[in-house]
N, C-alpha and C positions, 0 to 999 in steps of 0.2 A: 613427556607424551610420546607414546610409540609413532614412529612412523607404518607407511604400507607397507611398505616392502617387512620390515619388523613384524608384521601380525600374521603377513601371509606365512612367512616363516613359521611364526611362532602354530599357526592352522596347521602347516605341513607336519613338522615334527610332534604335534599333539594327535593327528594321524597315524604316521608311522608307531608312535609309545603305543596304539593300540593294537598296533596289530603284531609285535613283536616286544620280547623284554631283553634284546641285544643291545649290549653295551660297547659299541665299535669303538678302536680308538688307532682302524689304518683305514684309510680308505684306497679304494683302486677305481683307477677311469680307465676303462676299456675304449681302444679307439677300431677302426674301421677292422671289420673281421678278424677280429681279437677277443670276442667276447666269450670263446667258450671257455677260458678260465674260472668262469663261474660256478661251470658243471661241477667242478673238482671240492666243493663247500662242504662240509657236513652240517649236519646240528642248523639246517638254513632254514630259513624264510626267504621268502621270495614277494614282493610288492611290487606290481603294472604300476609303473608311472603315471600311465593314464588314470587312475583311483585316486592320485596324491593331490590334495586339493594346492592350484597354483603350478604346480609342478610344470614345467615346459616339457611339451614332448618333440621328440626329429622325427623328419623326413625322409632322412638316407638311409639305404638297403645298408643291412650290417649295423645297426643301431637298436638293438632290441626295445629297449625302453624299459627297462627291469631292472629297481633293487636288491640285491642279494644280500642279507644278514646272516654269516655265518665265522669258520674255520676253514680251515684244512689242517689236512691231519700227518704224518708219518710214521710207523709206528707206536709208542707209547706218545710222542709230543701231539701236543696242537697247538697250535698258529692263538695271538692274540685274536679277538673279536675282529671283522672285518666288514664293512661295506663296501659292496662292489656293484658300482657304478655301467650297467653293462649297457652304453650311449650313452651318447651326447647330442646336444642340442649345439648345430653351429652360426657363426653370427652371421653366414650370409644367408640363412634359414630365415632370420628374425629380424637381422638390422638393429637387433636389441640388444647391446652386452648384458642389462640386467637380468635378461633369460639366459642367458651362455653362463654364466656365473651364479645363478641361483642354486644348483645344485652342490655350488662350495658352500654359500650363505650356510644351508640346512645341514651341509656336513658339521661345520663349526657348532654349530648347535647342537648336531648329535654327540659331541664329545670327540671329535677326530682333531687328533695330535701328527699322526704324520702322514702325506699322501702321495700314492702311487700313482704318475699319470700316463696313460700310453697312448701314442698315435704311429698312422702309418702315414709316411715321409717320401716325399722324392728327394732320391741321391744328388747332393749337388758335387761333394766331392769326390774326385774321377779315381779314388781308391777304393769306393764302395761299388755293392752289388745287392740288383734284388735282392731279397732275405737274410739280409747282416741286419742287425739288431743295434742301435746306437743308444748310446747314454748322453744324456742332453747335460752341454755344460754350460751353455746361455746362451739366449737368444737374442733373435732381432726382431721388431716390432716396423715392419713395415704399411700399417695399418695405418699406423700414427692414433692410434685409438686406445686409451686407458681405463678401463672397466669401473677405476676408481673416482674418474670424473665424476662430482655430486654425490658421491655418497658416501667418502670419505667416512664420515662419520660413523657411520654404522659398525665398519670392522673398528675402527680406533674405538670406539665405545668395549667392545668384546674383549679388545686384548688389553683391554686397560689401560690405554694411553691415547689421548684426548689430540693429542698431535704427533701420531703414527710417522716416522719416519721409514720409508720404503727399503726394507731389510732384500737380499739377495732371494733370488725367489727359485732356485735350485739349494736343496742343503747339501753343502760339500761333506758333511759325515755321513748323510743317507749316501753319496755317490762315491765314498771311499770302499762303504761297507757293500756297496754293491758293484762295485769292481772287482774286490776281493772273492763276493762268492761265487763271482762269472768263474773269476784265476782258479779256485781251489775246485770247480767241478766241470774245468774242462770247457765252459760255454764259450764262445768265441762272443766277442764283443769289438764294437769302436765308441768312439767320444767324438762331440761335437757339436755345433751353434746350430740351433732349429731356427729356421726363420718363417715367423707366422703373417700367412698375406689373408686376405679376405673370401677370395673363393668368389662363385662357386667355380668360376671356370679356373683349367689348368694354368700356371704362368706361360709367357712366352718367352721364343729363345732367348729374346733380348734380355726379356725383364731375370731371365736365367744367370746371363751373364753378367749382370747387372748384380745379383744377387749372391754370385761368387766373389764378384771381385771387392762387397762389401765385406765378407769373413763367415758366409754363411757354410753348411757342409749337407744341409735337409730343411727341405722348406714344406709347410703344410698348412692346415686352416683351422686352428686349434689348438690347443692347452697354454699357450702365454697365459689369456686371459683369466684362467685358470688359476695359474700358478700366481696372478700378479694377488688376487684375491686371497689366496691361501698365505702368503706371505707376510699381507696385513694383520690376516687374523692368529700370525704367529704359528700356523703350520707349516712343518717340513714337507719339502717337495722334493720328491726324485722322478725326473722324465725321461721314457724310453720309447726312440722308436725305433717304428718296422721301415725299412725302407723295403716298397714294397715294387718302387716301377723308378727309374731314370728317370730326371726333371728332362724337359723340354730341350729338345738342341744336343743332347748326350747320347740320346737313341735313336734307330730306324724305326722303333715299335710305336705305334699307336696309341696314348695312355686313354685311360680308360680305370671307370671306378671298377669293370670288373674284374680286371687284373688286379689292381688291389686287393680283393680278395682271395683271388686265387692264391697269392704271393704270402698276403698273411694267413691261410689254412697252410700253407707246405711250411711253413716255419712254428707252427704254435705247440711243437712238441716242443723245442729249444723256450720259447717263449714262456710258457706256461712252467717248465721244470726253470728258467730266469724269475721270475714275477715267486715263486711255488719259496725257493732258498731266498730269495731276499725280504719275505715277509719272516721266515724264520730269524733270519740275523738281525730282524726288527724288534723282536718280540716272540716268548712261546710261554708254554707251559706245562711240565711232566705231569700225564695224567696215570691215576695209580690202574693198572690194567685189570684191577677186579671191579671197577665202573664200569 
């Protein structure tokens, strides 16, 4: 017998098959003014959140609420099928991981094999700087909250193992292969431990140093959750952030969501041409140029 949560899914994605015959199989989460990666799509469709039956919609500026089914393209190549995520819903929004994480549920359903997640991060380690672009190597769960609690079942049912054991929820081969295309074109990159607190307010100094001296390097209010979901259901995860402001106690400056954006618009040429080569080394396909 189906569960709720099972049906609404199953409502969402018998939505989305009507309105599009894209057969994604990367998805990408766009984090806080990061989302015009989308623009760059061909061959797209586009679906408002707000139409998708069940779908959780955000609240935060820099959150569109839009799926994008498409490509990108380079010359004669084009990128495997993609959905792009452009927002999120976060869990101090809702107090409900099942909304923070329904948008992986319906990924899994769509056919998504490996996923792109991105957020914008305060610097905790004093090597970084606004608009360096970090590659997440694991995180910390300072929430103390697991997406998986009760409903276990659900993804173990999907990936065909009734007692899912919790697999690494970063793929070291998506983050070998996306190191390598940072190295071969030049993009400046770091590595590091994202540590995901609740929100909505910023940390403090304390809870800063508190958070350094745990082994964190960027802390933020988003994609664990994500990524712990994705894991179960046996999808690859590669996460990249924006450090976009100095965590608390680092700076004189005032944080502020709108510096967040400011920070990730001056960097989303880097970002977008990072995200643009590493769906390539994921996946393409030579199209013959008389189509």
């Amino acid at each position: 017998m189906e569960t709720k949560i099972e049906i609404q899914i199953a409502e969402s994605v018998a939505f989305i098959r009507s309105k599009t015959s894209s057969q994604p199989t990367i998805g990408i989460v766009l984090g806080s003014g990061l989302g015009e990666f989308g623009d760059l799509l061909i061959d797209k469709t586009t679906i408002d959140t707000k139409t998708i039956p069940h779908y959780p919609q955000s609240s935060v500026p820099g959150h569109a609420g839009k799926l994008h089914f498409g490509k990108i393209s380079s010359g004669e190549k084009k990128s495997a099928e993609l959905l792009v995520f452009q927002g999120r819903v976060h869990f101090y929004e809702t107090n409900d991981l099942a909304k923070v994480v329904y948008p992986i549920d319906m990924a899994a359903a769509l056919g998504i094999k490996k996923l792109i997640v991105t957020n914008a991060a305060g610097g905790i380690n004093r090597q970084f700087a606004p608009g360096d672009l970090m590659f997440i190597e694991d995180y910390l769960n300072i929430t103390f909250r697991n997406p998986l609690n009760g409903r276990n079942k659900l993804a173990s049912q999907r990936s065909g193992n009734e007692h899912a054991v919790i697999r690494p929820a970063f793929s070291r081969e998506m983050l070998v292969k996306a190191k390598n295309v940072a190295r071969e074109n030049g993009i400046p990159y770091k590595e590091g431990v994202y540590c995901w607190t609740k929100g909505p307010t910023y940390e403090s100094a304390a809870e800063i140093h508190m958070i350094d001296k745990l082994g964190a390097d960027a802390v933020g209010m988003s994609t664990v959750p994500e990524v712990i979901v994705a894991a179960e259901y046996g999808i690859e995860a590669l996460g990249i952030s924006c450090i976009t402001n100095l965590a608390t106690g680092l700076s004189s400056e005032k944080l502020s969501h709108a510096e967040v954006t400011v920070v990730a618009n001056r960097v989303k040429q880097n970002f977008t041409e990072l995200v643009s080569k590493i769906v390539f080394a994921l996946g393409e396909k030579t199209v013959n140029s008389k189509q």
